[in-house]
C-alpha positions in Angstrom: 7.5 21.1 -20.9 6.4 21.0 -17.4 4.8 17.9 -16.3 1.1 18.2 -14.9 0.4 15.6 -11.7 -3.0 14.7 -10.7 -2.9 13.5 -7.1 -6.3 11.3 -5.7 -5.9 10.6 -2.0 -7.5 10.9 1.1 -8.2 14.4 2.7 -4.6 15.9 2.8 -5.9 18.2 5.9 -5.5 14.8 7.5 -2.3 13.5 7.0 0.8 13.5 9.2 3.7 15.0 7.4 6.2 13.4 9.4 5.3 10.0 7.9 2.8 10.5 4.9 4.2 8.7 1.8 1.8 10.8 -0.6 3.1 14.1 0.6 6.8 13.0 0.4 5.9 12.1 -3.2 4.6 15.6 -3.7 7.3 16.9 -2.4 10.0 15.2 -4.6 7.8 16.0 -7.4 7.6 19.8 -6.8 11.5 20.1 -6.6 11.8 18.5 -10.0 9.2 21.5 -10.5 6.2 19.6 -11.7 2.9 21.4 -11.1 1.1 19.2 -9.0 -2.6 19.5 -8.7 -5.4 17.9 -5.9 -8.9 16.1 -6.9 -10.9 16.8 -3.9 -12.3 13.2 -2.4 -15.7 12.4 -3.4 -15.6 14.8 -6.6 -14.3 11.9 -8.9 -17.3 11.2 -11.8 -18.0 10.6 -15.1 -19.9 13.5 -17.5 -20.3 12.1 -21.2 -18.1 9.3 -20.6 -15.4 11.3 -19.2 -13.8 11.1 -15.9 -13.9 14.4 -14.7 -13.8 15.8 -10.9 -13.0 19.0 -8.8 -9.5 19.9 -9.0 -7.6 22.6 -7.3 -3.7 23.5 -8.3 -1.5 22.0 -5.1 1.5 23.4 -3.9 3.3 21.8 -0.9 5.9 22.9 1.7 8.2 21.2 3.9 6.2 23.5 7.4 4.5 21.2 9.5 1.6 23.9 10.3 1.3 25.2 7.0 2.1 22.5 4.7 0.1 22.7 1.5 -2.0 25.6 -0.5 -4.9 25.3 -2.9 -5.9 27.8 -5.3 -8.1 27.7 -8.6 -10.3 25.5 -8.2 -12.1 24.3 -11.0 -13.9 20.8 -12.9 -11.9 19.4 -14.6 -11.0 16.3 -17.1 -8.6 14.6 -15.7 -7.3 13.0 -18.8 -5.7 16.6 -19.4 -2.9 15.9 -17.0 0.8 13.6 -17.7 0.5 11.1 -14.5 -2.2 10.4 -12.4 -1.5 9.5 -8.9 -3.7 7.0 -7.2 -2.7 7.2 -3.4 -6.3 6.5 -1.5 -5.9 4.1 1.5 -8.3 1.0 1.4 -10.7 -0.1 2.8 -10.9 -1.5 -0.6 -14.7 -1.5 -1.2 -17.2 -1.8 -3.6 -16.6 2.4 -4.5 -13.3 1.9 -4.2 -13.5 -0.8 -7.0 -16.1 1.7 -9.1 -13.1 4.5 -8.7 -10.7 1.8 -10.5 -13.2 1.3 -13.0 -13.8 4.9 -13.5 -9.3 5.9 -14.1 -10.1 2.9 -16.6 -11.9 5.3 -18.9 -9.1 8.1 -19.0 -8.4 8.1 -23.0 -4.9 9.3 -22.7 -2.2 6.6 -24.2 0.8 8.8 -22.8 -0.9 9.3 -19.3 0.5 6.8 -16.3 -1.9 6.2 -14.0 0.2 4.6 -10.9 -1.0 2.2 -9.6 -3.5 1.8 -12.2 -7.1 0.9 -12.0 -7.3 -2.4 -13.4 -3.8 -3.4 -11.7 -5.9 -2.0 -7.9 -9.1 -4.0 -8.7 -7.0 -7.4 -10.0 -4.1 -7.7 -7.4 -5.3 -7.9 -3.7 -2.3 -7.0 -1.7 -3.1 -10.2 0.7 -3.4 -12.9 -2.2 -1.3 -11.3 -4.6 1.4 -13.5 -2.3 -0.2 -16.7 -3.7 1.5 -16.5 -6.9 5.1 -17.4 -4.4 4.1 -20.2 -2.6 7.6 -20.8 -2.1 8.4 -17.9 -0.8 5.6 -17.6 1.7 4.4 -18.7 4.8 1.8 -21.8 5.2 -1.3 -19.8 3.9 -5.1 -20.8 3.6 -7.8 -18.2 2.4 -11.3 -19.3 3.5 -14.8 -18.1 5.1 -15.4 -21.7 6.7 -14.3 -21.9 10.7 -13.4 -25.8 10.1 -10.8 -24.9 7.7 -8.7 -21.9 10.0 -9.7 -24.9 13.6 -8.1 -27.7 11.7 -5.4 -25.0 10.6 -4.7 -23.6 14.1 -4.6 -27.4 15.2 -1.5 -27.8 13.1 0.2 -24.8 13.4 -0.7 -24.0 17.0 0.0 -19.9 16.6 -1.5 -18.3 13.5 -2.4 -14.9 11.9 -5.8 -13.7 11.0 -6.1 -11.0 8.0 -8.7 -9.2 6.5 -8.6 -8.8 2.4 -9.3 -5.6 2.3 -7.6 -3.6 5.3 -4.2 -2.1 5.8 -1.9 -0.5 8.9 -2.2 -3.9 10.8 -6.3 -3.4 11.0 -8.4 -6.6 12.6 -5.1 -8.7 12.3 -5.4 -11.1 14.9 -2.7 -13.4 16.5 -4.4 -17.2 17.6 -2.7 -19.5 20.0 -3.8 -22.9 20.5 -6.6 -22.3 22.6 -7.8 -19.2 22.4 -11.0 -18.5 23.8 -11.9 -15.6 22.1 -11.7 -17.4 18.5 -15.3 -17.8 17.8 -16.0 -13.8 18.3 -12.9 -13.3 16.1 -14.2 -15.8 13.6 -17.9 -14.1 13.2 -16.8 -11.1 13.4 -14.0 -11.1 10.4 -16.2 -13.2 8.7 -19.5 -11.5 9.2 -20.6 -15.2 10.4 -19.2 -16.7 7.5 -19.8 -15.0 4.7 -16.4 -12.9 3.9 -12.8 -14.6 3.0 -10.1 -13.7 5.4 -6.5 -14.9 5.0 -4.6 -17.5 7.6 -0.7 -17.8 7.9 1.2 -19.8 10.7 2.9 -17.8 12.8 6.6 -16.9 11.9 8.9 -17.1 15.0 10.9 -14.3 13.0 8.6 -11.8 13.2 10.8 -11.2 17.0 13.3 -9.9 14.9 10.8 -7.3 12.8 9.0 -7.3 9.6 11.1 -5.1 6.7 9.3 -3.1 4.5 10.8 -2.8 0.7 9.7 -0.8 -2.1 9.7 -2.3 -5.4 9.6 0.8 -8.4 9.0 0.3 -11.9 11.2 -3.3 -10.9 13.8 -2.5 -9.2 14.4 -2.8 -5.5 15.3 -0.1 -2.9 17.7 -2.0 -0.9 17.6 0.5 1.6 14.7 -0.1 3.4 13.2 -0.5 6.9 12.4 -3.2 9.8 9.8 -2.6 12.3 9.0 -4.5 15.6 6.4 -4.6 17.5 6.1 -3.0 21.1 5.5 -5.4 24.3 1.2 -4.7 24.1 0.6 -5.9 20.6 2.0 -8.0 18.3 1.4 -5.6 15.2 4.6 -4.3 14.2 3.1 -1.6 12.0 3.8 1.9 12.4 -0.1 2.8 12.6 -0.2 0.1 15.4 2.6 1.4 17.4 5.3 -0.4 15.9 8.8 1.0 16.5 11.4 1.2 12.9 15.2 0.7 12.7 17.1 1.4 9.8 17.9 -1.5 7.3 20.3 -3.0 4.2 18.7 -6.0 3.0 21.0 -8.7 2.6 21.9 -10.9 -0.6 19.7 -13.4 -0.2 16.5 -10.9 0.4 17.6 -8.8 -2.5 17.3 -11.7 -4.9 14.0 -12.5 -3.6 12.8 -9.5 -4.0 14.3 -9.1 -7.4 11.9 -12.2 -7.7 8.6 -10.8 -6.7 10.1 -7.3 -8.9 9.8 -9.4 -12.0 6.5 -10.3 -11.3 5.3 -7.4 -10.2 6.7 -5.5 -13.9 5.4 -8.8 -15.9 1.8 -7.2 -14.3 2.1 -3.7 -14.8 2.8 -2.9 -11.4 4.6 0.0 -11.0 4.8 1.0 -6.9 5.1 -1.6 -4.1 5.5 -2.0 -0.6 6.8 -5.8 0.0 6.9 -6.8 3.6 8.9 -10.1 4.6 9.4 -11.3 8.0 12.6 -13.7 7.7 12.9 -14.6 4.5 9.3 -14.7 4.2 6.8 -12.1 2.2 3.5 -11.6 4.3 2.1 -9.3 2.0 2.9 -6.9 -1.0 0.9 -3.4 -0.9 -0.1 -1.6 -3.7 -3.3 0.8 -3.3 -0.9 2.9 -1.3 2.7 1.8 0.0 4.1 3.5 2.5 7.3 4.4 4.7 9.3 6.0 2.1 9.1 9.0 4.6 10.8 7.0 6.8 13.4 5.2 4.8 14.4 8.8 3.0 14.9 9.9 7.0 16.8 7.1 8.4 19.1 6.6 4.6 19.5 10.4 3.5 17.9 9.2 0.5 14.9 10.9 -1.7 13.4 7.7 -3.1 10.6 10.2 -4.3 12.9 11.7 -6.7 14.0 8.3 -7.9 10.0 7.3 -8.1 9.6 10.2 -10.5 12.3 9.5 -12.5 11.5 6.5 -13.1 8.0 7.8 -15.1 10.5 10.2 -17.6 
């Protein structure tokens, strides 16, 4: 029987084909000729303690002007479909957290819902490193500006992080005396009221940061590195980071094997891990990205793999 997918994500007339993850999921999925369907954003709701929303049949084409077609549209349960896939980008807020609550209440024991709520609303991508601590840089998380002063003092370079951002947003790079760390502070902090993340600076990071995906436990070793251009420190893509194509070596494949048998202990089905050195920074899982990327420079389909993995 044909599988049914529900994709949730973030206005598909926005995306760019050329490096969307979601779409290259939806593609891989429509060669294995699943019937893919689209929950229009801001339709998800609950009507006598169902989750229901507006849901159009999707298909999807590899044309960069006309890339995707909706027809019958309709409201819909959407408990009635096989897997449900949960691709919005954060800013993980508090209705992002109400949407996790709401694919809690899908009463389907044979549906997957990847990632699922409760694994989006308990694992922060940011301090889901903290379970490593070897494996990691020196990290505090804290909303005091004694804490990250006395930090910078011993470290000298450092990285700021939001908890709740992604594509390199309000990360911040601090040398030692930095004049501009006070705005930075009150600003991130909203004057001390919100927890943002601290590591020292890794020296590495010259060399790039490699983004790995982690599926159902096991790790593409074909992956990524990006580096940063010469006006910002960011190596994301979104920030202008360049990519080069990349093997990880034996001693970054059994860490990641590591952080895969943590992340499959938890339920965690999709990740993006991202290590500079021999370092993880951060492991994303509201919505990974760069397999667009890695299937162009590797001749690889990991979405075909990612689909498989759900048979």
């Amino acid at each position: 029987m044909t599988k049914k997918i529900l994709i949730i994500m973030d206005p598909i007339e926005s995306i760019n084909v050329k490096k969307d993850t979601t779409y290259q999921l939806m593609l891989s999925a429509s060669k294995l000729k699943y019937k893919l369907y689209y929950l229009f954003p801001g339709t998800l709701a609950v009507n006598s303690l169902e989750p229901v929303g507006d849901i159009a049949e999707i298909e999807v084409f590899e044309n960069e002007d006309k890339f995707y077609k909706l027809s019958s549209v309709s409201s819909q349960k959407i408990s009635d479909f096989d897997h449900i896939l949960m691709r919005e980008d954060p800013p993980v807020d508090n209705n992002y957290f109400y949407k996790t609550f709401i694919l809690d209440l899908v009463k389907n024991n044979h549906m997957k819902v990847i990632n699922s709520g409760s694994v989006l609303r308990n694992y922060n991508e940011k301090l889901i490193t903290l379970n490593f601590p070897k494996l990691i840089p020196d990290t505090i998380v804290t909303c005091n500006k004694k804490d990250i002063e006395n930090f910078k003092m011993k470290h000298k370079k450092i990285i700021l992080k939001p908890l709740n951002l992604m594509g390199g947003r309000s990360i911040y790079l601090l040398e030692d005396m930095d004049k501009n760390f006070n705005v930075i502070f009150e600003d991130m902090t909203q004057m001390g009221k919100n927890y943002i993340m601290a590591q020292e600076f890794l020296s590495d990071v010259e060399n790039g940061d490699k983004r790995i995906i982690i599926i159902n436990g096991i790790v593409v070793e074909k992956s990524i590195i990006r580096k940063s251009s010469n006006e910002d420190h960011r190596s994301n893509i979104a920030s202008g980071g360049s990519i080069e194509k990349y093997i990880l070596t034996k001693e970054e494949s059994e860490i990641c094997n590591e952080i895969a048998e943590y992340l499959v202990s938890k339920n965690i089905f999709f990740a993006g891990v991202d290590m500079i050195g021999n370092k993880i920074t951060e492991i994303n899982i509201t919505s990974p990205t760069c397999i667009a990327e890695i299937n162009s420079m590797h001749n690889i389909d990991i979405g075909k793999f990612f689909w498989e993995q759900l048979k």
